[in-house]
C-alpha positions as CSV (number, residue, x, y, z in Angstrom):
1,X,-24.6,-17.8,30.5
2,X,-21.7,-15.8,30.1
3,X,-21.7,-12.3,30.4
4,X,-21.8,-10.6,26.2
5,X,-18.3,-8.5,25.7
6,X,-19.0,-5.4,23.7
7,X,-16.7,-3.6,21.7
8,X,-15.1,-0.7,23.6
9,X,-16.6,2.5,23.5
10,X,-16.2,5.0,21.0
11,X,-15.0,2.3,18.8
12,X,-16.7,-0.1,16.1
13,X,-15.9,-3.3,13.7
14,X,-16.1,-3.1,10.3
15,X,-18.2,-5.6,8.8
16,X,-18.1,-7.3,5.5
17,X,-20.6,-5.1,4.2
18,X,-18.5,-1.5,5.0
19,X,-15.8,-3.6,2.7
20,X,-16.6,-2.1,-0.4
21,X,-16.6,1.0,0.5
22,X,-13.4,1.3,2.6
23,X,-11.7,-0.9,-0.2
24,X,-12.5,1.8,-2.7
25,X,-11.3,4.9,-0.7
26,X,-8.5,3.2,0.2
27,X,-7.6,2.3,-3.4
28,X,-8.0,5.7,-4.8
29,X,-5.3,7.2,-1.8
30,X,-3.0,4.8,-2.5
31,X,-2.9,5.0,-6.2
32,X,-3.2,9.1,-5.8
33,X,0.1,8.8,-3.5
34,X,1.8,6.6,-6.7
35,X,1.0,9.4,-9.5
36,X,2.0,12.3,-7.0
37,X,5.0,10.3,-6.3
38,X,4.8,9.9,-2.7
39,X,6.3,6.8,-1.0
40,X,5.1,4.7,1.8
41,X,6.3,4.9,5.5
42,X,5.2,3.1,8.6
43,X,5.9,4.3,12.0
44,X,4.7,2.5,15.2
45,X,1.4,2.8,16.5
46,X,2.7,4.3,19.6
47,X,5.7,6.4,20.7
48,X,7.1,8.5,23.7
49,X,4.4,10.4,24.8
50,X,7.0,13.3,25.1
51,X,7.2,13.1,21.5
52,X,3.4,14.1,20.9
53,X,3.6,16.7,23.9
54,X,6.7,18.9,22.6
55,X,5.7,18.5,19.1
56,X,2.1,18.7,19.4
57,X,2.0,21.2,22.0
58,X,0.8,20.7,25.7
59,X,-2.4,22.6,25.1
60,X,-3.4,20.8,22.4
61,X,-6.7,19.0,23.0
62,X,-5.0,16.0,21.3
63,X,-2.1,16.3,23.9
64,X,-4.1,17.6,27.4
65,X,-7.4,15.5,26.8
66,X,-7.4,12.6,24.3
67,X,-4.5,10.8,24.4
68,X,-4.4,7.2,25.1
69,X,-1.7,6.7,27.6
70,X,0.1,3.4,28.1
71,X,3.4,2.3,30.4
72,X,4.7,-0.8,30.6
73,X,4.0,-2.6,33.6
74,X,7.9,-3.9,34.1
75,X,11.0,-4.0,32.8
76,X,13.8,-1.2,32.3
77,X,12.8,2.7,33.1
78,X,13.0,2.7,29.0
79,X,10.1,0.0,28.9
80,X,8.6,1.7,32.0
81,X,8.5,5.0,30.5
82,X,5.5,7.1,29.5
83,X,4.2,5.7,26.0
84,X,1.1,6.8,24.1
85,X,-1.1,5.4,21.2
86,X,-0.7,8.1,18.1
87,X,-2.9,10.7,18.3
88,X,-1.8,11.8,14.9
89,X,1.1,10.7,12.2
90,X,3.2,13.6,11.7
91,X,5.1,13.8,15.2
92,X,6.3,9.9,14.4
93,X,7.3,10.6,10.8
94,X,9.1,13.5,11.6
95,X,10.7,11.3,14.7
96,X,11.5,8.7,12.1
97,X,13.1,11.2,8.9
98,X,15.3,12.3,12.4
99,X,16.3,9.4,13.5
100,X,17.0,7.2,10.5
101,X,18.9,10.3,8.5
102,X,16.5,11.1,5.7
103,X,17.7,14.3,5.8
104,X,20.4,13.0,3.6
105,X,18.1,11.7,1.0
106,X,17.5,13.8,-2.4
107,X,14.6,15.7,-1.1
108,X,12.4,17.0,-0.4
109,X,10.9,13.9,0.9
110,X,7.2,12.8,0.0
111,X,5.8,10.2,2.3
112,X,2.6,9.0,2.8
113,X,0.8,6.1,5.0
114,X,-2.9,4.9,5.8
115,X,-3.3,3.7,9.2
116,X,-5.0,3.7,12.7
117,X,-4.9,6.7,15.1
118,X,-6.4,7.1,18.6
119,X,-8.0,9.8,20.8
120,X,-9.9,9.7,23.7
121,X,-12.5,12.1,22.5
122,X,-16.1,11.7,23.6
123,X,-17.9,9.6,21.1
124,X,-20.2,11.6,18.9
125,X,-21.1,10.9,14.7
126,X,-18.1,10.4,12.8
127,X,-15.5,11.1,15.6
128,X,-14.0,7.6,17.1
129,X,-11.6,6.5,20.0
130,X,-10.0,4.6,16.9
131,X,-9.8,6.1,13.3
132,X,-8.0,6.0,9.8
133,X,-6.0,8.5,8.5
134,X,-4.6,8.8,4.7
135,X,-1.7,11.1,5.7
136,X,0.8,13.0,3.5
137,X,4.3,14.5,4.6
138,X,6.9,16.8,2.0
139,X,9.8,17.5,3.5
140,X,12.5,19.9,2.7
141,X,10.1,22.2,0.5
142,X,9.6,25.7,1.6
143,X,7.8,27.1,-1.0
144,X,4.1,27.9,-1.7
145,X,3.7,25.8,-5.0
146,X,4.2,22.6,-3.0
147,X,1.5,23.8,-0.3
148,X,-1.1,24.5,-3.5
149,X,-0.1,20.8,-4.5
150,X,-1.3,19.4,-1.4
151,X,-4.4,21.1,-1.4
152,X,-5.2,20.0,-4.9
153,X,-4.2,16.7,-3.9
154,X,-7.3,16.7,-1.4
155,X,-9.8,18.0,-3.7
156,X,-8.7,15.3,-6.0
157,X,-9.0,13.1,-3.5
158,X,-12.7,13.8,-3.1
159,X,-13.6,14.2,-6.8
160,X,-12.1,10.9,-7.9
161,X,-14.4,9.5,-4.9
162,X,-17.4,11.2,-6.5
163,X,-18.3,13.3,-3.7
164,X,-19.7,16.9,-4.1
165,X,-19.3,21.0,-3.0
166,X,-16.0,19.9,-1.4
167,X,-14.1,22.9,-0.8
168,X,-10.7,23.6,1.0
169,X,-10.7,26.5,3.8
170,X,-7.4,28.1,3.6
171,X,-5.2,30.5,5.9
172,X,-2.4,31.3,7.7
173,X,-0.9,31.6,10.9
174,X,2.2,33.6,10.3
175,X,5.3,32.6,11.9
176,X,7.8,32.9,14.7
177,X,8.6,36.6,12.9
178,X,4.7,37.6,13.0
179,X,2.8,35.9,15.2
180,X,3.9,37.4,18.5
181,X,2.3,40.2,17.9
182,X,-1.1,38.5,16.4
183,X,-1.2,36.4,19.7
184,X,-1.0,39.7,21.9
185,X,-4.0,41.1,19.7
186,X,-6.1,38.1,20.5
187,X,-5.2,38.6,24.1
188,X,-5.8,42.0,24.3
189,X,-9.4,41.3,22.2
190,X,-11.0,38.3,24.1
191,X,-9.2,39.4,27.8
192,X,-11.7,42.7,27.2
193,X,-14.5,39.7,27.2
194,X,-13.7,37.8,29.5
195,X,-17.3,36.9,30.7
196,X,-18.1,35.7,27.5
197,X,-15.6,32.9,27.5
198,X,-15.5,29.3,28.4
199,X,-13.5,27.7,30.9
200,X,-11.4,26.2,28.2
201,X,-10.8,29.5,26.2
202,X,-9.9,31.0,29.3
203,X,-6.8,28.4,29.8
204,X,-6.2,28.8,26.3
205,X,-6.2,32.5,26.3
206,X,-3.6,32.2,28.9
207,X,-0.9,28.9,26.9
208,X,-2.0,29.2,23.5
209,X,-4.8,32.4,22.5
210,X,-4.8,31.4,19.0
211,X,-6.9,28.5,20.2
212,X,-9.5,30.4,21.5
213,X,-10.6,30.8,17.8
214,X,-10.8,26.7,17.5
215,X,-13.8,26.7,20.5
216,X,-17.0,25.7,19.0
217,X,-19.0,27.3,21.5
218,X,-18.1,31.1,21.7
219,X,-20.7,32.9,19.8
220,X,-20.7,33.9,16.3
221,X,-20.6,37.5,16.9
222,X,-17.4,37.4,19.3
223,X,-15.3,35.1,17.1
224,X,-16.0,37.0,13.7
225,X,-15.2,40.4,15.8
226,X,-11.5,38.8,16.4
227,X,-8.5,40.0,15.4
228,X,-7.6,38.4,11.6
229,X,-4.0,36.7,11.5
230,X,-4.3,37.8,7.7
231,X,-3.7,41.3,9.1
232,X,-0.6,40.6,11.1
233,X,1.4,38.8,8.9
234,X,5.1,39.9,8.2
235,X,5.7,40.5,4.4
236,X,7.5,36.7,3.8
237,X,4.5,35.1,5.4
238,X,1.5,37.4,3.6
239,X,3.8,37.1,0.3
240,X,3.5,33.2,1.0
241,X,-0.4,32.7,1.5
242,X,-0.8,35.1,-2.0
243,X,1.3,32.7,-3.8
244,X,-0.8,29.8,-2.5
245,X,-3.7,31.5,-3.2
246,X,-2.8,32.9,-6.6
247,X,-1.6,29.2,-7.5
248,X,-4.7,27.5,-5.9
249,X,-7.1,30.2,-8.3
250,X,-4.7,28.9,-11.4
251,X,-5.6,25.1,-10.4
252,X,-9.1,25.8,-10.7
253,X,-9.4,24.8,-7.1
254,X,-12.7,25.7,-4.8
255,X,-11.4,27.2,-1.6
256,X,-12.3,30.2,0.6
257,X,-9.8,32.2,3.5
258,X,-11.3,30.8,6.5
259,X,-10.2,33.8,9.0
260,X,-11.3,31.2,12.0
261,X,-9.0,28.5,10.9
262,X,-6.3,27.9,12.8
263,X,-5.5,24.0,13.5
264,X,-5.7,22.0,17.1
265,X,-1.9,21.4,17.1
266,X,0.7,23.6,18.4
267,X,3.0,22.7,15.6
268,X,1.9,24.6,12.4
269,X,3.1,27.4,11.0
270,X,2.0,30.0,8.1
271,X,-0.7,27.7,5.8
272,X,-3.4,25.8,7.7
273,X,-6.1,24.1,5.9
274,X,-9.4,22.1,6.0
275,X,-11.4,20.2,3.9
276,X,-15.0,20.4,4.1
277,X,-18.6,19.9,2.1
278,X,-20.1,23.6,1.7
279,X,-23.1,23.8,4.5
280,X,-21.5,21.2,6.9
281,X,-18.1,23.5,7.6
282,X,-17.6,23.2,11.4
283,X,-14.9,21.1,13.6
284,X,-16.8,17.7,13.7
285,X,-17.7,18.1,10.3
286,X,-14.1,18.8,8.2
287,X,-13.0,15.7,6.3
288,X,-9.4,16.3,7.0
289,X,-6.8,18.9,6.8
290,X,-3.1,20.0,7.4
291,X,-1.1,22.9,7.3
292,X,2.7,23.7,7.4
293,X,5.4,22.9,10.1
294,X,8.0,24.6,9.5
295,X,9.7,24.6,12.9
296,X,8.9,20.9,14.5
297,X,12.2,19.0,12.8
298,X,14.2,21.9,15.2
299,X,11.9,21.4,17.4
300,X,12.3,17.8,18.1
301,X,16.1,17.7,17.6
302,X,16.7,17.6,13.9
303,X,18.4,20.4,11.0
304,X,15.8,22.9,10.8
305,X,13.9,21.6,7.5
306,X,10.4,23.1,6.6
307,X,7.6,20.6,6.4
308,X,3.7,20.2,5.1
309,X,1.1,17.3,5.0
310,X,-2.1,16.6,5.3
311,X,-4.3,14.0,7.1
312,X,-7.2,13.1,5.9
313,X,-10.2,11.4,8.0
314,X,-11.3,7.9,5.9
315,X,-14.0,7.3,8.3
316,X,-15.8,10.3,7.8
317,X,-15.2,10.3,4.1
318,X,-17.0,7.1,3.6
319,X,-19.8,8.5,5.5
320,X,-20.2,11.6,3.6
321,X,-19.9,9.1,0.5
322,X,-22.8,7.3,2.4
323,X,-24.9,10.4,3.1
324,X,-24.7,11.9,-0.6
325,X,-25.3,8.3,-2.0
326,X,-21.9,8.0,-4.0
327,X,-22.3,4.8,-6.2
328,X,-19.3,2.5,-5.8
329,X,-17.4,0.6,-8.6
330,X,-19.2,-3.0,-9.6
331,X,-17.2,-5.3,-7.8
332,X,-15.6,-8.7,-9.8
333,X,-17.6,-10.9,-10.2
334,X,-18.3,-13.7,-7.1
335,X,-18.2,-17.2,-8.9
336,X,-18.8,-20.6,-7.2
337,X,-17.9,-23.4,-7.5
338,X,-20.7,-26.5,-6.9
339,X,-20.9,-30.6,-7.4
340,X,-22.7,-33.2,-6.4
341,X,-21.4,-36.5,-4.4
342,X,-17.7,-36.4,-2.6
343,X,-16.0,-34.0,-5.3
344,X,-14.3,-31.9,-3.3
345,X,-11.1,-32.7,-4.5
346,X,-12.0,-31.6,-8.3
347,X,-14.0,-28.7,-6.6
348,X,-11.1,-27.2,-5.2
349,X,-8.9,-28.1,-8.0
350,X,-10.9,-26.1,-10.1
351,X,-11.5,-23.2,-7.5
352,X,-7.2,-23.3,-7.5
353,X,-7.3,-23.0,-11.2
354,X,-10.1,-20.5,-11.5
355,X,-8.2,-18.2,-9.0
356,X,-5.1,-18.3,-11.1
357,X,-7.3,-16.9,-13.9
358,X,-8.1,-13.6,-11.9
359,X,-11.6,-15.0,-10.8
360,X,-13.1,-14.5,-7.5
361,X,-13.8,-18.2,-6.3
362,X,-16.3,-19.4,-3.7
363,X,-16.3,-23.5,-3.4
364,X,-18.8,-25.1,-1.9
365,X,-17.5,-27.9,0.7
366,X,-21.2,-29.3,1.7
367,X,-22.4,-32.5,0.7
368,X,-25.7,-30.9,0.2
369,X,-28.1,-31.4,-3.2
370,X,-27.1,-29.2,-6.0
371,X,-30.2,-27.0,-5.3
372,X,-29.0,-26.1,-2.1
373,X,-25.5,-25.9,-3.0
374,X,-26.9,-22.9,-5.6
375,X,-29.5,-21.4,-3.2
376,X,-26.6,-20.7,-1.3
377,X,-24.5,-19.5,-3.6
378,X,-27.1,-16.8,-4.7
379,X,-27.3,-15.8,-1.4
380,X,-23.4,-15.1,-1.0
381,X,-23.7,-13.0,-4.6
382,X,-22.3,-15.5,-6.5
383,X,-23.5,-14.4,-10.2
384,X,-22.1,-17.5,-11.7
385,X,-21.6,-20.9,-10.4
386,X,-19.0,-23.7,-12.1
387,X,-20.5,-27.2,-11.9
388,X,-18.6,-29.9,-11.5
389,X,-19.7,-32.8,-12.9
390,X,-18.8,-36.1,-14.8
391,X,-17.5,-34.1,-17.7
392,X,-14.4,-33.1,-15.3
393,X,-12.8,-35.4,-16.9
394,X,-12.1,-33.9,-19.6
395,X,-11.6,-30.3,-18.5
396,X,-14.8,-29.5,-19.2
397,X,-17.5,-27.8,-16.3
398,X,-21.0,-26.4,-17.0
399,X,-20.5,-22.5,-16.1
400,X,-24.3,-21.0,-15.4
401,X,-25.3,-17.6,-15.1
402,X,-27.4,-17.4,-12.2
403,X,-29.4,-14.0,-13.0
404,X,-30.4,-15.9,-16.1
405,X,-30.5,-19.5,-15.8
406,X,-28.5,-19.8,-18.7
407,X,-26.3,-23.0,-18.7
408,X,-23.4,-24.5,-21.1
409,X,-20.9,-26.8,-21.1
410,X,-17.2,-24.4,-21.2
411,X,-13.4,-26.2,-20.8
412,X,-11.8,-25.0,-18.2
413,X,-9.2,-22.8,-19.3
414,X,-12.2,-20.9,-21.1
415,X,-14.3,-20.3,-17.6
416,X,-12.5,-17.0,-17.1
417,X,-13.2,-15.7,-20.6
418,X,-16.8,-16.7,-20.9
419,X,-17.5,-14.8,-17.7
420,X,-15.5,-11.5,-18.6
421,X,-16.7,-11.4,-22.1
């Protein structure tokens, strides 16, 4: 027998069963990106991986450790060049508003898109090689209102979901004015501790300290003794986190300052935050999150043009949805469509006019007695089932509820009615 091929590691299939869920989160984004007015981008799902190291920064763990490399095995040096799988969708959008000239558009710019990402990250709960991202992008908006929005954006998110104690963790980083000095303070703190450091905050200490903050396994007491960003910042960038703040307050929106907070990518500036259910906070527990970019457009050859969004994780929404037991919408109703004898013809006739109506159809192409026919049907979570039968003739079908028995003869053009009344 042949040998069984698995699904790659760190990876899994959705099966019909995760559809309900995944249909509703997915729903509720895209209809939150219509009523905040956002519009829909697609960028490829894999670029230069040049593009991901200058804009994500080479010390980024989504840069130096989980990227999925490709190259093209021939062909031109373009085709042959170094290509990688998105790690994340901000680098690509931002290639894209470059490239294509949005710039010139009335801005600023709202996209948004829902789509796959990869990272070669060690497989744990919640974290896979291959995940979905609702992401967010403003463009051309400096100010803190539109940072607030964002946040409130993701808290709607999650209430409109009907999950619970989600709150956003707020800070900020300061900026090419400020944060200078605030990475020399960090240097200066953690270089006095040295022996207290991991192997990877030691590198990091070294390219980027302000990732020494983002290791999960420095002790409590040695993280909460660092230097605070909040105390370094220049007046512009401490003027901007009060305004978020002071708007986020007015919103009615739950957040805290998370002093800790500072983002895995290279590329944000001034507001970073995280979404996360109060009691799970923690790296492999945040739901999503963003922050500002002010400086990556320069950075990867466009006008300088300030920049926010958000990504948020739809995998490990739907299992936090899963783990506090969120009920999901009732779904249409599932209605098949049954005979007896060689009817297919009328049976799929029907079906095609059914479906026209707005009904989910299910026909039955067996030749198998009625009985089995609606056995089956029950078992696929049909709740009604159209008969077809001599009547057919004249339009008419017998339309049974299957949770009660009950049975009548209905035309046709009536089926869709009966059932939604």
């Amino acid at each position: 027998m042949p040998r069984q091929i698995s699904a790659p590691r760190g990876t899994r299939d959705l099966l019909p069963e995760d559809g309900p869920a995944w249909e509703r989160v997915e729903s509720v984004a895209r209809d939150l990106s219509r009523r905040y007015a956002f519009e829909r981008i697609e960028v490829p799902l894999f670029e230069r991986a040049e593009l991901f190291a200058r804009g994500l920064g080479e010390s980024s763990d989504a840069v130096e450790k989980e990227m999925f490399r490709v190259s093209g095995a021939r062909g031109s040096d373009e085709e042959r060049a170094a290509w990688a799988l998105r790690p994340e969708p901000t680098a690509g959008i931002v290639r894209s508003f470059i490239e294509n000239g949005m710039h010139v558009r009335p801005g600023p710019l709202r996209l948004t898109m829902i789509g796959p990402m990869f990272r070669y990250d060690r497989p744990q709960a919640g974290r896979y090689r291959q995940f979905t991202q609702w992401d967010v992008e403003v463009l051309g908006d400096a100010g803190p209102a539109v940072d607030a929005e964002l946040i409130e954006l993701g808290q709607r998110f999650y209430g409109e979901l009907g999950l619970t104690d989600v709150v956003a963790h707020v800070n900020s980083i300061g900026d090419a004015a400020c944060r200078p000095a605030y990475r020399q303070a960090l240097v200066d703190y953690f270089g006095a501790h040295l022996d207290r450091l991991t192997d990877d905050s030691r590198r990091r200490l070294e390219i980027n300290p302000l990732r020494v903050l983002d290791d999960k396994h420095l002790a409590g007491d040695l993280v909460d003794g660092a230097p605070r960003s909040t105390d370094h910042l220049c007046d512009e960038c401490r003027t901007h986190l009060r305004g978020v703040l002071d708007l986020l307050d007015a919103l009615g929106v739950r957040h805290v300052v998370d002093h800790r907070l500072v983002r895995g990518l290279d590329y944000y500036t001034r507001t970073a935050f995280e979404f996360a259910i109060a009691g799970h906070e923690g790296q492999q527990q945040a739901l999503g999150g963003g922050g500002r970019y002010d400086g990556l457009v320069e950075l990867l050859g466009g006008r300088a043009t300030p920049g926010i969004g958000f990504g948020i994780g739809l995998d490990r929404t739907v299992l936090a949805m899963a783990e506090q037991e969120v009920a999901l919408p009732s779904s249409a109703p599932l209605v098949a469509v049954v005979g007896s004898g060689d009817d297919h013809a009328d049976r799929l006739r029907i079906a095609a006019t059914l479906r026209a109506a707005g009904l989910a159809i299910r026909p039955d192409g067996s030749t198998r007695k009625l009985g089995k026919q609606l056995e089956s049907a029950v078992k696929a979570g049909a709740t009604w089932a159209v008969i077809i039968g001599a009547e057919v003739a004249d339009e008419q079908v017998a339309l049974k509820n299957l949770a009660t028995g009950e049975q009548s003869n209905v035309a046709v053009d009536l089926v869709a009615a009966s059932i939604n009344g």
